[in-house]
C-alpha positions, 0 to 999 in steps of 0.5 A: 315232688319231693321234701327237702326240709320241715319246720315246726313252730309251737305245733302240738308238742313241738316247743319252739322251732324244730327242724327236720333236714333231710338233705343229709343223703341225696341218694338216699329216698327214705326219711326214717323217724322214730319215736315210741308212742305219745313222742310227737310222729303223729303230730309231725304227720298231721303238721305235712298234711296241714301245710301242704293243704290246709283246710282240705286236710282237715276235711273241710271246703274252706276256714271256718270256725269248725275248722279253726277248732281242729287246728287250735287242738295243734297249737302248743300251749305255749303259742295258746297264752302267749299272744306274740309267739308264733305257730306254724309249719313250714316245707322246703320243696322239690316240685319237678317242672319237666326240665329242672327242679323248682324250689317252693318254700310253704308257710302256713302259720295260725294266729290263735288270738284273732277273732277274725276267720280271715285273720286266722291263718295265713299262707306265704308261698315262694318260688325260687326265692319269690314270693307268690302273689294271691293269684299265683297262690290260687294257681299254685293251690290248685296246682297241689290239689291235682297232684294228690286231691282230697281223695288220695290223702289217706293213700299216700298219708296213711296210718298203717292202723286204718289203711285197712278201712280204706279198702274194706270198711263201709263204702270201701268201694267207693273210695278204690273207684275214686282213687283208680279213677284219679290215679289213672287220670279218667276222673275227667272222663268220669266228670263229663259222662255225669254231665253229659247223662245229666244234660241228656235225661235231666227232667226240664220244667218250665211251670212255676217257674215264677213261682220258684223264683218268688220262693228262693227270694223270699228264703233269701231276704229272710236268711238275710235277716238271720245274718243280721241278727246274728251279727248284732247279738254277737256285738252285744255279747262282746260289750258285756264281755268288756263290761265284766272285764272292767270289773275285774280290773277295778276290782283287783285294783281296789283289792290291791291298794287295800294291801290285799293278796290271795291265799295263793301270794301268801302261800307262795311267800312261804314256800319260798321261805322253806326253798331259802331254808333249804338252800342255807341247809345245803349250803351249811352242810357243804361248809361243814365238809369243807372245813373237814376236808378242805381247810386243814390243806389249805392251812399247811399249803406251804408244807405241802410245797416244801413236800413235793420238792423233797419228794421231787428229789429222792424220785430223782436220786432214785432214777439215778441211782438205776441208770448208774447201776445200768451203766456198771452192768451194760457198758464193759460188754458194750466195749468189749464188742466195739474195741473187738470190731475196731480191732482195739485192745480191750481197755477196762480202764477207758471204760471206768474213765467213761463211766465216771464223765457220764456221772460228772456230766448228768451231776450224779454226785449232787444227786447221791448228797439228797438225803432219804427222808420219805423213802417212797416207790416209784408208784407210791411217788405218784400218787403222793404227787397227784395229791398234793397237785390235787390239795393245792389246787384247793382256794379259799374263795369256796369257802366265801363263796358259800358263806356269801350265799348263806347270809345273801338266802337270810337277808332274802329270808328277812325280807320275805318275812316282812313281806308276810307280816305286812299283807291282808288276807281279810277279805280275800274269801270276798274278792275271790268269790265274787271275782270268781262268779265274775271269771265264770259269767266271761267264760260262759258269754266267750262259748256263748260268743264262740257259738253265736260266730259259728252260726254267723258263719253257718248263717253267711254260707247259707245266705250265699248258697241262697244268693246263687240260687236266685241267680240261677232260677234267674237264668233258667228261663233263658237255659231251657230253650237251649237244652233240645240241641244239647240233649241229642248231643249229649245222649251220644257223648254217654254212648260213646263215653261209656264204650271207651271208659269200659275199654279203658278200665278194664286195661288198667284194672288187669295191670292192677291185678297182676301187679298185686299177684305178683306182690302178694307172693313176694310179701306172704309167708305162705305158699299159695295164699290167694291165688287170683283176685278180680275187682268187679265193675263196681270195684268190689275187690274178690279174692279166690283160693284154688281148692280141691273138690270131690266132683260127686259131692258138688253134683249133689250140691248142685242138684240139692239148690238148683242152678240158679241158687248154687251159682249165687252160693259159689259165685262166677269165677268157681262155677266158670271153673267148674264149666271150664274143668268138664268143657260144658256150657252150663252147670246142668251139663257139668252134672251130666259129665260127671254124675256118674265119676267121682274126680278130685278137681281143683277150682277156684273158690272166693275167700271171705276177707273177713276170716283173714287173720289181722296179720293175713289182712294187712299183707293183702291190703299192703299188696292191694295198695302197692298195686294201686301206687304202681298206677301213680304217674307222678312222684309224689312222698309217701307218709306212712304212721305207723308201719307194722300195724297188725303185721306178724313178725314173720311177714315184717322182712318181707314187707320191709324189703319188698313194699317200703324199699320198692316204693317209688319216690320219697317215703316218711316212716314214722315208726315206734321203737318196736317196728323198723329195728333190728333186722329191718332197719339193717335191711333199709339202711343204705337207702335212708336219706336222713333219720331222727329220733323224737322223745317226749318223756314228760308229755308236754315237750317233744325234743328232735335228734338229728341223725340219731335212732333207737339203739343208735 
């Protein structure tokens, strides 16, 4: 699974259509976006998640209007009020088939102006250049859906700032249970032991079953009744939204042929009387300039040709003037070497003759009859010459341009004023109260009619949950002879489930365990910063630092709490170690061996997460990860916001070179101006497959630079 092009249309900040293209070096696996914070990364990372998985993103089991609320908040402003314009994200993908690659083109696109849930978002999928149909939709919605499900989202589309409340935070456990089992593949064998346990001690009841029935009927004609109230009461709120609608068009219409206009219009009258001022101003001064510098050259233009001839032809007598001087002092000791080599006589006459037809030949004597009337040096000669080129380049059709524009912004100006002096303002104080208590009665029936279709849609799902209810009270009759073979069945299926999960889990959570050890060295400052970690059968994560112990205080300690209390206090991996470092079999023994010594013994000893400093946490969830994605059969992007959340700059090479480098498959970094630079950015250079930088300096536009990144 692999991304090869991303497109945004009106999402979020994203004006417009934006491209990401990242095609731009194969070899490479790491797309590296930069931005500082408020340009438009965490809006680019939400707009993959929501094309990709559209509702489940969001967290939600299907569209509703709870949903279409958190998409609208992505929806440009511009897409908001503009009725025709388009929003949507779209993907170019990879997905591997086993032989070759195939070729998916995502689109998921949101009509903000529908009031239909139906209507709201619309998903197009090709294949290889051929659309899918709703059945192979399906197919292929279910198919992304095992490649990353809703449990994995927040592991391969993390925010570095909240990756660490995956694994520590409340139910952090859960979540780790969840993704081991999904990772590994023993999600299915988790399915089959629930249903399994719930076939074989679920409590069957056969007694009031008439009565259940009687019951769930009666709960679903009455929720059929709230459906279709609902349903009317909506239909009354939309008649009068049209009702006062309608009486704010006749009443802008009334107002209008009145000659009416708002204190708005009128102002905007006058503001564009002073821009027109100020355009003449400007315009005026620029004249002014003009005639100062510019008109006096363009009166003696001719002047200024006759000049630069004159000044053409001293320059040129100059230059012959020193290549005759040249030839006087270089040409008799050029002969006099040649006429020795050719064993000639040295003639002093041949070499005046030459002198002369050289003069004759390059015209030297029409040359030396210029008379010198500027006198100018070579360089003064130059820049003379640039002047006058500059001078006569100068047309008077800037000066008419600029005195066009004067009278054109006083003809405008003219017009305008007419324009005030023809409207009324009376009665605008009227119109606009009442208009305005109009405006707020639609606004209030709008939320009013925003709350009545989400509790339709809150009214239908219940009504369809109660309907399968029903039908499943309906059958249970029929369901309960068949459960005694099916319990014994079953009871056996658990047994030999649980043998098998065991065996299995504790194989794949041991690789999870050194692959972490072996990570925590690699992207830790310090020497010995945890080390072993188990995770238990509840898949608690536990941290152990060897630590050395004085043998008579821990006799003492022991002795002071009691066994029982002491290995609460320490845990089992520190009071295993102290029965392994005196070769006993219980803690009271291990007092026996070393009452009587005082050794200094290195054991064990669980860390408390919670006194990690931020940075030394995040290392270690950074490991803790990579360890759980070494479980990942498939290739599958990871999306990381937010890189060096709470990582020191110390441990920020080491995280760069030996976690976002040693991940496999494609990664997004979305990183601020003050993460992946310098340094870092040096280190993960060759292995970039395309880069962008994205700016948002007004907050309201967010512009995309292809193949550009901070100090680039």
């Amino acid at each position: 699974m692999r991304i090869k092009k991303i497109e945004l249309c009106n999402f979020g900040s994203y004006a417009g259509v934006c491209e990401f293209d990242l095609q731009a070096n194969k070899k490479g696996n790491i797309v590296l976006i930069g931005g500082k914070n408020g340009a438009g990364k965490t809006t680019l990372f939400s707009g993959i998640k929501l094309c990709l998985y559209g509702n489940k993103a969001a967290g939600f089991e299907n569209i509703n209007a709870h949903y279409r609320k958190e998409v609208k908040k992505y929806i440009n402003d511009v897409s908001r009020f503009d009725i025709s314009s388009k929003c949507y994200v779209k993907l170019d993908m990879l997905f591997s088939n086993g032989q070759e690659d195939d070729v998916y083109v995502i689109t998921r696109g949101w009509n903000n102006s529908s009031d239909s849930l139906d209507e709201f978002e619309e998903l197009i999928v090709e294949k290889n250049g051929t659309l899918l149909n709703s059945e192979e939709l399906a197919d292929f919605d279910n198919y992304v859906m095992n490649i990353i499900p809703p449990e994995l989202f927040e592991l391969f589309f993390f925010d570095g700032e909240q990756i660490a409340d995956y694994f520590l935070g409340e139910n952090g456990n859960e979540r780790v249970k969840n993704a081991f089992m999904i990772l590994c593949g023993y999600d299915t064998f988790d399915i089959m032991q629930k249903n399994f346990k719930r076939l074989a001690f679920g409590k069957k009841v056969t007694e009031g079953y008439d009565i259940n029935y009687i019951e769930v009927k009666q709960q679903v004609e009455q929720a059929e009744k709230e459906y279709d109230d609902s349903i009317i009461e909506l239909k009354n709120i939309k008649d009068e939204i049209d009702y006062a609608s309608g009486e704010i068009k006749d009443l802008d219409k009334k107002y209008k042929l009145s000659g009416g206009v708002t204190y708005d219009e009128w102002s905007e009258k006058l503001l564009q009387i002073k821009e027109e001022e100020r355009i003449r101003e400007e315009k005026n001064l620029q004249l002014k300039k003009m005639a100062n510098e510019v008109v006096p050259y363009i009166i003696v233009k001719e002047l200024l040709e006759k000049l630069s001839v004159q000044l053409l032809k001293e320059h040129d007598k100059q230059q012959h003037e020193l290549l005759q001087e040249s030839l006087k002092s270089i040409l008799p000791g050029v002969m006099h070497k040649v006429c020795s080599r050719l064993n000639w006589q040295d003639n002093i006459e041949l070499t005046d003759l030459i002198i002369e037809e050289i003069n004759n030949e390059m015209e030297l004597e029409e040359v030396s009859e210029v008379p010198d009337i500027i006198g100018l040096s070579g360089e003064e000669y130059i820049v003379v010459q640039n002047a006058i080129v500059r001078y006569m380049a100068m047309d008077k059709e800037c000066v008419i341009a600029a005195e066009r524009e004067v009278k054109d912004s006083i003809e405008r100006t003219q017009k305008l004023r007419q324009e005030i002096e023809s409207c009324n303002v009376e009665g605008a104080h009227e119109y606009l109260q009442y208009k305005t208590k109009l405006v707020e009665k639609i606004n209030e029936l709008n939320q009013k009619m925003q709350d009545c279709i989400e509790k339709i849609q809150l009214y239908k799902m219940a009504l369809e949950e109660k309907k399968i209810i029903l039908k499943r009270e309906e059958k249970k009759f029929d369901e309960v002879s068949k459960n005694i073979s099916i319990t014994e069945l079953s009871e056996k299926s658990v047994a030999f489930l649980d043998v098998l999960q065991n065996r299995l889990y504790s194989n794949e959570i041991k690789k999870v365990e050194e692959f972490f050890m072996v990570k925590i060295k690699e992207l830790a400052r310090k020497n010995n910063f945890i080390d072993s970690i188990m995770i238990d059968t509840n898949f608690n994560v536990h941290i152990y630092k060897n630590i050395t112990f004085d043998t008579k205080r821990v006799c003492n300690r022991i002795k002071k709490l009691g066994v029982e209390s002491y290995w609460t206090e320490y845990g089992t991996v520190h009071c295993q170690g102290l029965l392994t470092s005196a070769n006993v079999k219980d803690l009271n023994e291990f007092v026996s061996f070393y009452d009587m010594k005082n050794e200094k013994i290195s054991i064990l000893q669980e860390i408390e997460k919670s006194r990690l400093s931020k940075g030394e946490k995040q290392v270690f969830i950074m490991a803790l990860y990579w360890s759980f994605m070494k479980l990942n059969k498939q290739e599958v992007p990871f999306v990381i916001d937010t890189p060096f959340a709470r990582i020191d700059t110390e441990h920020r090479a080491n995280i760069t070179k030996r976690f976002f480098m040693d991940l496999s498959g494609q990664v997004f970094i979305f990183s601020t101006n003050e993460e992946i630079v310098g340094e870092n950015y040096e280190k993960m250079k060759n292995r970039i497959q395309a880069e962008f930088l994205l700016e948002n300096s007004d907050n309201l536009q967010t512009i995309v630079y292809a193949n550009e990144y901070f100090g680039g």
